[in-house]
Short mmCIF file of the C-alpha atoms (twelve columns), coordinates in Angstrom:
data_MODEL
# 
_entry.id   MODEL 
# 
loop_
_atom_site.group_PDB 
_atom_site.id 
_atom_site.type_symbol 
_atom_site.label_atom_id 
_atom_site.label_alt_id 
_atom_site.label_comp_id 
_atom_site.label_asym_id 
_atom_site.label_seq_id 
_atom_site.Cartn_x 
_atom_site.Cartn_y 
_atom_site.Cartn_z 
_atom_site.pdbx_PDB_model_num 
ATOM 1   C CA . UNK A 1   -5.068 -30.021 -87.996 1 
ATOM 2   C CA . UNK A 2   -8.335 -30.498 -86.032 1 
ATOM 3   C CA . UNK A 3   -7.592 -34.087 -86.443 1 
ATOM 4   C CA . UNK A 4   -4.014 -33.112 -85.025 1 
ATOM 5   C CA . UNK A 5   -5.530 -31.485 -82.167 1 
ATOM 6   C CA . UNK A 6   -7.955 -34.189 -81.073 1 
ATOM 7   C CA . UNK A 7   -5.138 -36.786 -80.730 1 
ATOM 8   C CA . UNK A 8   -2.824 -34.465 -78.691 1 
ATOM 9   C CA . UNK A 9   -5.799 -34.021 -76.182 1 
ATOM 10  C CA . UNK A 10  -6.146 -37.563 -76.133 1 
ATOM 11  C CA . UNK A 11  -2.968 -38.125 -75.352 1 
ATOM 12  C CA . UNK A 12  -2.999 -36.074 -72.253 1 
ATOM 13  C CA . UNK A 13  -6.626 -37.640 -70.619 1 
ATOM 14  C CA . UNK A 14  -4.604 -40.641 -70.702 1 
ATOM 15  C CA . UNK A 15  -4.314 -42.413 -67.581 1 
ATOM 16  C CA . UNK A 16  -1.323 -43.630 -66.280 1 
ATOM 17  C CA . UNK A 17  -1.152 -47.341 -67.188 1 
ATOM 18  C CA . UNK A 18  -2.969 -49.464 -64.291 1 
ATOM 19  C CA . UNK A 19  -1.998 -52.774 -63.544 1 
ATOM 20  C CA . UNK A 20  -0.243 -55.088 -61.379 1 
ATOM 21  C CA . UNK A 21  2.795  -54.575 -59.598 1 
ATOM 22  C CA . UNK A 22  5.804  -56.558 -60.028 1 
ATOM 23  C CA . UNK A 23  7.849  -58.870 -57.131 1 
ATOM 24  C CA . UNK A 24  11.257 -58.281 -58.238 1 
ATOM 25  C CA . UNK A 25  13.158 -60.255 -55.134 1 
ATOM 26  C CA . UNK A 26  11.988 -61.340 -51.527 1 
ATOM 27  C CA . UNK A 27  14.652 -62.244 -49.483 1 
ATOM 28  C CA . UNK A 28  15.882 -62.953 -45.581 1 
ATOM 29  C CA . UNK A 29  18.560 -61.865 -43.917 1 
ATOM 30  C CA . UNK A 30  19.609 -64.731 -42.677 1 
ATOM 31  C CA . UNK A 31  19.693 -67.587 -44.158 1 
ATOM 32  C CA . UNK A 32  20.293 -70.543 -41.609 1 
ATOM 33  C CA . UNK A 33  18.398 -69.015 -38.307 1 
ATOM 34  C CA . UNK A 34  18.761 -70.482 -34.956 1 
ATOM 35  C CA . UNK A 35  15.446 -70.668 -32.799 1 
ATOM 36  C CA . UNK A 36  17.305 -67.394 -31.401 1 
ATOM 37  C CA . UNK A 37  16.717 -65.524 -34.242 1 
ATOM 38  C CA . UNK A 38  13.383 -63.397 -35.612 1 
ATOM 39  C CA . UNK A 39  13.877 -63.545 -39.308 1 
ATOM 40  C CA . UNK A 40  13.501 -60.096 -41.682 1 
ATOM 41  C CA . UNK A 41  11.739 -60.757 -44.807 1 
ATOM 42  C CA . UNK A 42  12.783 -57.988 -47.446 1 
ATOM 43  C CA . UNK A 43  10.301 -57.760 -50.560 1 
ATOM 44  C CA . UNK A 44  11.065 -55.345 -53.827 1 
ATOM 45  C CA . UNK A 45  8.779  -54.029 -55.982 1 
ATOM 46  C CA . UNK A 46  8.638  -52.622 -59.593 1 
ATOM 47  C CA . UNK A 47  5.359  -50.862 -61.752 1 
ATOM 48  C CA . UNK A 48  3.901  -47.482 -62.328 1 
ATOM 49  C CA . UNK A 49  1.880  -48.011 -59.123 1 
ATOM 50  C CA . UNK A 50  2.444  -46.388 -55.735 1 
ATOM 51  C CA . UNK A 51  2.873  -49.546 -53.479 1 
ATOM 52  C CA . UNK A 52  -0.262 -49.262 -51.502 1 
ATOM 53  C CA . UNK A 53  0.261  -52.547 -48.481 1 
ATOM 54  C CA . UNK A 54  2.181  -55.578 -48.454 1 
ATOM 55  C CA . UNK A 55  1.291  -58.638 -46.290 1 
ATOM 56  C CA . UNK A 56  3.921  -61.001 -45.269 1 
ATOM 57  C CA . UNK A 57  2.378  -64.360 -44.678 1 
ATOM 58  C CA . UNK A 58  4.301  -67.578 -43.067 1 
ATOM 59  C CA . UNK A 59  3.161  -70.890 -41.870 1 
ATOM 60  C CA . UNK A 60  5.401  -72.565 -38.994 1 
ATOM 61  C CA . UNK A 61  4.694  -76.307 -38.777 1 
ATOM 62  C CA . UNK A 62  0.977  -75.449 -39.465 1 
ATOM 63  C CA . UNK A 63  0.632  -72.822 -37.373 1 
ATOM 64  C CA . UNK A 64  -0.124 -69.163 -40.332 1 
ATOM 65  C CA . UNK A 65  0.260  -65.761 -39.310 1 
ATOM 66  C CA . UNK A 66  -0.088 -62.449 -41.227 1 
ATOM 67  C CA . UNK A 67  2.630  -59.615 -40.729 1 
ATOM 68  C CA . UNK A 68  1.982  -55.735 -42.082 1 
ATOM 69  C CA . UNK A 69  5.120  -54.735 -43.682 1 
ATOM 70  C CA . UNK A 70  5.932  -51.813 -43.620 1 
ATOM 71  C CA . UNK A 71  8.685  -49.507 -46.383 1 
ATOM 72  C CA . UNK A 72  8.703  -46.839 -48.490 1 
ATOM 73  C CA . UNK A 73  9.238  -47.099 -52.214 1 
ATOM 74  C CA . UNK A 74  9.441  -50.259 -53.484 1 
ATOM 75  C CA . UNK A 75  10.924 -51.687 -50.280 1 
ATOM 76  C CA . UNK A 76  9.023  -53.474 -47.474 1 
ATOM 77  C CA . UNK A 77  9.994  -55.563 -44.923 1 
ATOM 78  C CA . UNK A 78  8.706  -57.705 -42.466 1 
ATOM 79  C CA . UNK A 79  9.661  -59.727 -39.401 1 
ATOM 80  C CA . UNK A 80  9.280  -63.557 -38.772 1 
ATOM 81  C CA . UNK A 81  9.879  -63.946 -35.222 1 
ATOM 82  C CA . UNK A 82  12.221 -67.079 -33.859 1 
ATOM 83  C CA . UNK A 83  10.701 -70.343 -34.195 1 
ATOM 84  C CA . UNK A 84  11.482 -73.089 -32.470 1 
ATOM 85  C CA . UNK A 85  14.620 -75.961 -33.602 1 
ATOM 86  C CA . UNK A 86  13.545 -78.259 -36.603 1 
ATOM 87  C CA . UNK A 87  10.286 -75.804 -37.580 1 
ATOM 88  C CA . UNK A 88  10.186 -75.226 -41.418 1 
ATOM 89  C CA . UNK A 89  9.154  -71.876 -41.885 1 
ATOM 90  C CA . UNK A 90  7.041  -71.204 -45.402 1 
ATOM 91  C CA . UNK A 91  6.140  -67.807 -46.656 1 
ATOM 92  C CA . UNK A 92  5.025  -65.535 -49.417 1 
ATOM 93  C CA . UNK A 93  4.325  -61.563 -50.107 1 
ATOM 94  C CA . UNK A 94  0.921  -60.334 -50.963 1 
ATOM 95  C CA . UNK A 95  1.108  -56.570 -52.145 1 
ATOM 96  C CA . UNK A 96  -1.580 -54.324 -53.518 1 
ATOM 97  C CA . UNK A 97  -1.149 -51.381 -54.958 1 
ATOM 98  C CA . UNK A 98  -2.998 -48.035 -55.585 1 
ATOM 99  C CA . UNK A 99  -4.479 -49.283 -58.488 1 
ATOM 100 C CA . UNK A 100 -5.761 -52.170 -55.849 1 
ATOM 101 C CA . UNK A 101 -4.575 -54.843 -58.046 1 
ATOM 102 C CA . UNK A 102 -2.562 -57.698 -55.603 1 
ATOM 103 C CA . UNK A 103 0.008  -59.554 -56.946 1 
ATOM 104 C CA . UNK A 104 1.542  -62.706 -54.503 1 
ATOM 105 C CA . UNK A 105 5.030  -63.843 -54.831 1 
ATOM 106 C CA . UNK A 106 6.264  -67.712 -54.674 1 
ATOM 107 C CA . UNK A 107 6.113  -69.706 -51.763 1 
ATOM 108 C CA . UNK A 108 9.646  -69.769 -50.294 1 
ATOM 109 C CA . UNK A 109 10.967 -71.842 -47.052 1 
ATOM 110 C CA . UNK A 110 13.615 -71.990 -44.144 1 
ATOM 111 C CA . UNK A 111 14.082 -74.605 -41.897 1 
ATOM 112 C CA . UNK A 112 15.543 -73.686 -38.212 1 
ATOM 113 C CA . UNK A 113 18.375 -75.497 -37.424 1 
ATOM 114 C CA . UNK A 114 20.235 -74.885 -33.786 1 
ATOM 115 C CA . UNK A 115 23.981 -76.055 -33.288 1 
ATOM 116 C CA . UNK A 116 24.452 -79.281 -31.253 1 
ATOM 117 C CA . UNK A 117 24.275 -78.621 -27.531 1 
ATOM 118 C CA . UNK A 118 27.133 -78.781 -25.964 1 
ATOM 119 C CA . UNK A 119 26.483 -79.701 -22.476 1 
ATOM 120 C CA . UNK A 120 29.618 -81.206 -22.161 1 
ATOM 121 C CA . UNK A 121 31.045 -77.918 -21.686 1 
ATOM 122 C CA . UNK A 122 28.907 -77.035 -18.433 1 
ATOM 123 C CA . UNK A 123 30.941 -76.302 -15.359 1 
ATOM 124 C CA . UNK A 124 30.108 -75.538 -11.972 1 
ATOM 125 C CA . UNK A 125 31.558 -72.638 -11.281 1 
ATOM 126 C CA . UNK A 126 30.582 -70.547 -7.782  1 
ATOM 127 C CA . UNK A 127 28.680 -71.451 -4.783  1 
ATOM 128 C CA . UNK A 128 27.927 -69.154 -1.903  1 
ATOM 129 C CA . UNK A 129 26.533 -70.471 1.119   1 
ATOM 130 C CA . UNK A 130 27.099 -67.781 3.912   1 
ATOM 131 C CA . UNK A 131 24.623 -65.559 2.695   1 
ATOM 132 C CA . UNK A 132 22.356 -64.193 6.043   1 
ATOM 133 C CA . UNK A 133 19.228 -65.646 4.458   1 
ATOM 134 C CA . UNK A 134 18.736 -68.375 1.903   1 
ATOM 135 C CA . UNK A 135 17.548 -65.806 -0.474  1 
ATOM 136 C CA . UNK A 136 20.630 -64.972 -0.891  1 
ATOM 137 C CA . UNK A 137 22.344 -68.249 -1.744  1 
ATOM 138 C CA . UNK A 138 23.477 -69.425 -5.067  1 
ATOM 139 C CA . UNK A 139 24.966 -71.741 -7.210  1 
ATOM 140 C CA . UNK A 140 26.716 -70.640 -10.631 1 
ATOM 141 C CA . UNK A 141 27.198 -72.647 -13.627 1 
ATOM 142 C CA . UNK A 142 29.666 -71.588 -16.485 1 
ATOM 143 C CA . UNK A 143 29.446 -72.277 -20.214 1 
ATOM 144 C CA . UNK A 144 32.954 -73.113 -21.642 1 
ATOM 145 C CA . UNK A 145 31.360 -73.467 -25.233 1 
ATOM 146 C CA . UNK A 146 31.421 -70.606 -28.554 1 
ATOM 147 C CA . UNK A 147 27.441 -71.063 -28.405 1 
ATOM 148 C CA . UNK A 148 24.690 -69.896 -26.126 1 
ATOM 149 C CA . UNK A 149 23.437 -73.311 -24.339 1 
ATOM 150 C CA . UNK A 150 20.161 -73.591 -23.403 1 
ATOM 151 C CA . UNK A 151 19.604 -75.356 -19.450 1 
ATOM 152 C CA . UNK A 152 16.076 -77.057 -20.408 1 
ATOM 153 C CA . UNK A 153 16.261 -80.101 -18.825 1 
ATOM 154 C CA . UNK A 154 20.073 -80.006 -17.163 1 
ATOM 155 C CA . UNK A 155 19.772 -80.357 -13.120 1 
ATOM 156 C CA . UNK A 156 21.406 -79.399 -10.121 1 
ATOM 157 C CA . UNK A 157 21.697 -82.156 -7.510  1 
ATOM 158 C CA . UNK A 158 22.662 -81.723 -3.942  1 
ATOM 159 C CA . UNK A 159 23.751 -84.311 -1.519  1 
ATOM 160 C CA . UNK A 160 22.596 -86.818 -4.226  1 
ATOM 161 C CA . UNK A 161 18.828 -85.342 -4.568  1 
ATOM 162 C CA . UNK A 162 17.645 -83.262 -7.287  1 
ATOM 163 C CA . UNK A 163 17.013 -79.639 -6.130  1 
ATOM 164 C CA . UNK A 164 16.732 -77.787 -9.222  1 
ATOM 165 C CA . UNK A 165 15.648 -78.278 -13.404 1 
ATOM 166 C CA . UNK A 166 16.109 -75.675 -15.859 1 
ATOM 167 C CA . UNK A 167 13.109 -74.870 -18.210 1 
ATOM 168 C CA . UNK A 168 12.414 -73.132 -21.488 1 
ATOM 169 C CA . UNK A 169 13.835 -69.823 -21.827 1 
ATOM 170 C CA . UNK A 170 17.310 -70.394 -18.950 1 
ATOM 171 C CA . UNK A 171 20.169 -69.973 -21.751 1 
ATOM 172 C CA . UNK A 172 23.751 -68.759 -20.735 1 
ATOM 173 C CA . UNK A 173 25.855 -67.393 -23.068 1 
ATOM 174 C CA . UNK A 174 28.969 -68.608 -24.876 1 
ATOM 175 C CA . UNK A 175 31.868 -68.163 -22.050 1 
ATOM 176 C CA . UNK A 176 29.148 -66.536 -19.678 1 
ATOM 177 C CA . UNK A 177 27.180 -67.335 -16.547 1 
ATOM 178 C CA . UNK A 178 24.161 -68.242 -15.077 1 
ATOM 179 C CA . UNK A 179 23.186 -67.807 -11.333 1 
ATOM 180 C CA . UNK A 180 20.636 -69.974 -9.512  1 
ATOM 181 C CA . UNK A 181 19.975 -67.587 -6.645  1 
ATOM 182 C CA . UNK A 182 17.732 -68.669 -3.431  1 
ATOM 183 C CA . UNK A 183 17.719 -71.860 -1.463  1 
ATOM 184 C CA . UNK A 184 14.925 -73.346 -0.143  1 
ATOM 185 C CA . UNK A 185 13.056 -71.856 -2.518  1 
ATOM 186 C CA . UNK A 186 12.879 -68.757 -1.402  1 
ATOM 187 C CA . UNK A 187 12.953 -67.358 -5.356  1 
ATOM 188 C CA . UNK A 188 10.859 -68.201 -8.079  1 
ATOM 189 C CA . UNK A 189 13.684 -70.390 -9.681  1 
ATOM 190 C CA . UNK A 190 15.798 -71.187 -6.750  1 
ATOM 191 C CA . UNK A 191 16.852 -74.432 -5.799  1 
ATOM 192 C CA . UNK A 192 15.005 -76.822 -3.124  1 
ATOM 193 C CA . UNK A 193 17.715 -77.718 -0.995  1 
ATOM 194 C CA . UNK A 194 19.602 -75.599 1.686   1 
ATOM 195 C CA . UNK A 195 23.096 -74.923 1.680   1 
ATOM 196 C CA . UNK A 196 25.281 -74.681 4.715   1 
ATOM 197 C CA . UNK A 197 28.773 -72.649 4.330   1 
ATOM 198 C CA . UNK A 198 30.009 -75.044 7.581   1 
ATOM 199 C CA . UNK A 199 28.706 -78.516 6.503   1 
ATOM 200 C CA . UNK A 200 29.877 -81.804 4.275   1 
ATOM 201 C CA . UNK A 201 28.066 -80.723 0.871   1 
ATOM 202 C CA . UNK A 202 27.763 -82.278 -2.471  1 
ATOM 203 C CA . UNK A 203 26.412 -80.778 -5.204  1 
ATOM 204 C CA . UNK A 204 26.558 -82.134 -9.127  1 
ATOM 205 C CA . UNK A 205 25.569 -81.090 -12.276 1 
ATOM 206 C CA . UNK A 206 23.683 -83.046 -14.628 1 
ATOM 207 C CA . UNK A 207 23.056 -83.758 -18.093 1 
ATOM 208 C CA . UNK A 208 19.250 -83.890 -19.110 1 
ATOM 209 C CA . UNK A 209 20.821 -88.153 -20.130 1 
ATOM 210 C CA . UNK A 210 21.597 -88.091 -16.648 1 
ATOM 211 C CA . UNK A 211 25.313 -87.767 -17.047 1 
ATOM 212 C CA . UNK A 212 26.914 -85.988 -14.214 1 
ATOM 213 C CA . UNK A 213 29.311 -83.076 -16.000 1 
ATOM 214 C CA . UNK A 214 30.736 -81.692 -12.912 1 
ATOM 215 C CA . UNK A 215 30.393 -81.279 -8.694  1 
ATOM 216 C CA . UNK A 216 31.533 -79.629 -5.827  1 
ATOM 217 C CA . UNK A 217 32.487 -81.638 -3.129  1 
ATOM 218 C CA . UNK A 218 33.177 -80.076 0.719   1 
ATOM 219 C CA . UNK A 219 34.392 -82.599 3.028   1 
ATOM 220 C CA . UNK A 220 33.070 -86.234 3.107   1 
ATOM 221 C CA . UNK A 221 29.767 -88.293 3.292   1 
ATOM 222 C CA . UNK A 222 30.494 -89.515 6.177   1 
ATOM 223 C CA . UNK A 223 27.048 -90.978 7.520   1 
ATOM 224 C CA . UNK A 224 25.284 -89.117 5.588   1 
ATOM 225 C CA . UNK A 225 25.953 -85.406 3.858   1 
ATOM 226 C CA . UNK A 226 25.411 -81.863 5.589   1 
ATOM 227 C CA . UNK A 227 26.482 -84.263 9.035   1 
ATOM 228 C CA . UNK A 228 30.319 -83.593 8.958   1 
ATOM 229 C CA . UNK A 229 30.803 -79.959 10.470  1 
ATOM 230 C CA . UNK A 230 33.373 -77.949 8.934   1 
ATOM 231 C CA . UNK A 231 34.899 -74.586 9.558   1 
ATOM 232 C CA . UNK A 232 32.256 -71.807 8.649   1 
ATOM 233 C CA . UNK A 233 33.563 -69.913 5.368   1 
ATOM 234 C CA . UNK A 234 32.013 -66.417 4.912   1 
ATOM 235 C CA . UNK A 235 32.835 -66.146 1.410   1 
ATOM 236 C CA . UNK A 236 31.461 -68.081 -1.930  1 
ATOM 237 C CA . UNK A 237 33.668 -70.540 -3.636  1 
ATOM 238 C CA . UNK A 238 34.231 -70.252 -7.291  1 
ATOM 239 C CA . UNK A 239 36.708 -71.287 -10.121 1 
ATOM 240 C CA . UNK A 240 39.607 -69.688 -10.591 1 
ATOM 241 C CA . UNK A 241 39.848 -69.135 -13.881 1 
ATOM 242 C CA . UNK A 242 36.198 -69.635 -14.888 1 
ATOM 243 C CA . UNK A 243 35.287 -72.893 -15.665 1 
ATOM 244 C CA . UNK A 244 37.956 -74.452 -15.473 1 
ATOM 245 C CA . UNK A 245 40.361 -73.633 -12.754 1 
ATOM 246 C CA . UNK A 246 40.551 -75.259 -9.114  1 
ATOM 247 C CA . UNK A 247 38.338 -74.498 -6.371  1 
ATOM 248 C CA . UNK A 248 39.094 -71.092 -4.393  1 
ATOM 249 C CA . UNK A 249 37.367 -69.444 -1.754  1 
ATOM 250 C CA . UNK A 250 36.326 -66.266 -3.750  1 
ATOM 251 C CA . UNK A 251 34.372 -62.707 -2.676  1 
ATOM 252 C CA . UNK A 252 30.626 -64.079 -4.103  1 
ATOM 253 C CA . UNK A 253 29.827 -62.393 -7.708  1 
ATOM 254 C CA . UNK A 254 26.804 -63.976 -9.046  1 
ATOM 255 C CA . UNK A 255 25.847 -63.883 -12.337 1 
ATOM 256 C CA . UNK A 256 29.589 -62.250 -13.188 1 
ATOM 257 C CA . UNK A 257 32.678 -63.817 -13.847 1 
ATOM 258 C CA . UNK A 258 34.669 -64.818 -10.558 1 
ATOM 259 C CA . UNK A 259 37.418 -62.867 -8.948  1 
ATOM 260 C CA . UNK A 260 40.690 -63.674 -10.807 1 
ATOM 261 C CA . UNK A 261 42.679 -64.703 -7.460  1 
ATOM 262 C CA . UNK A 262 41.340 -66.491 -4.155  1 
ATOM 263 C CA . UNK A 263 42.910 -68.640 -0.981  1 
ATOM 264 C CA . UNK A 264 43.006 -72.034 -1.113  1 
ATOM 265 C CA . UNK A 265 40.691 -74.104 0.571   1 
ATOM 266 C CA . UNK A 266 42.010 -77.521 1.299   1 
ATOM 267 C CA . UNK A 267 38.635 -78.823 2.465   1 
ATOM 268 C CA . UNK A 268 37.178 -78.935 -0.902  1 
ATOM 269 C CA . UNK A 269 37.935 -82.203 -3.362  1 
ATOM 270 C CA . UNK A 270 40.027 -80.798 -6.136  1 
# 
């Protein structure tokens, strides 16, 4: 019996068993990301252990950061944020537990991977010249594409000279718009040139190849453009429908889809 006894209390000073914890799955949630998209890492854990911290730690084209997870449970997540097109992403889970034993998961991999860009499906789409300051002045482009394009590198010529480049970080949404307000660069990302409501005007949009995809033309070169006067419009002109309708003189909406009727305007090269 005393033998009995000794065992029994024994049995209850025994700790609970300390050791490891186990990586059951770490997964994304999305599989194929664009450089749009931050990337959630999901980790799940198994043992006797209270989860104490989990690390999640990624290496993008050499460049390693640490992210704190953070869960309850045996589920922790953490958040990759978007990398740029063509990075391969690497990354593992370190988690410790209460015990303070670690246990690291396998390395696993993504590689970002953006659609084609579509800049064949830039339009033109409004101009407004009749603005009271140049501030005020814009030019519109539309995206007739299902993707987001991004305007890196695409220009905006005016009477045959380059007055504006997009840069990192100008995207415009699948069937939506982007405004390039101020001339004469009166705005941080406004374009060079002026813009005259009652003058011969040209104005093109380029490809970052150089390929023109669309223009507005107002009246003729002549002897040289902005020298043939024209009668003064006081409204913008814009597409009608979006991106890909004829030229109509329009009541200026920039940065929002044009007005769905306008008058015709027979000074503008259809």
């Amino acid at each position: 019996m005393m033998a009995a006894a000794l065992l029994l209390a024994a049995c209850v000073e025994d700790k609970v068993y300390e050791g490891p914890s186990t990586i059951v799955a770490v997964t994304p949630d999305i599989t194929a990301p664009t450089s749009e998209n931050s990337v959630t890492i999901t980790a799940e854990f198994s043992g006797l252990q209270a989860i104490q911290s989990a690390t999640l730690s990624y290496n993008a084209n050499g460049t390693k950061a640490d992210v704190q997870m953070t869960g309850s449970g045996n589920i922790w997540k953490g958040v990759i944020p978007p990398q740029p097109d063509k990075t391969t992403v690497k990354y593992f889970v370190t988690v410790v537990n209460e015990a303070n034993y670690s246990t690291t998961s396998k390395e696993l991999e993504y590689v970002v991977g953006d659609p084609p860009i579509e800049y064949d499906k830039l339009r033109l789409n409004e101009l407004f010249g009749a603005a009271a300051t140049d501030d005020g002045k814009f030019i519109e482009i539309y995206n007739n594409s299902d993707n987001p394009i991004k305007l890196k590198d695409v220009v905006l010529r005016k009477d045959e000279a380059d007055c504006w480049t997009g840069i990192d970080g100008e995207v415009i949404p699948a069937h939506g718009v982007f405004a390039v307000i101020g001339a004469k660069g009166t705005t941080p990302r406004g374009f060079s040139s002026g813009f005259s409501a009652k003058k011969s005007v040209l104005v093109e949009l380029v490809d970052p190849n150089g390929t023109v995809l669309d223009k507005f033309q107002r009246g003729e070169k002549a002897d040289g453009w902005g020298n043939q006067s024209l009668a003064n419009v006081k409204v913008a002109w814009g597409r009608v429908p979006d991106g890909t309708g004829k030229w109509m003189q329009v009541d200026p909406t920039p940065g929002e889809k044009n007005a769905t009727t306008g008058v015709e305007d027979d000074t503008v090269v259809q």
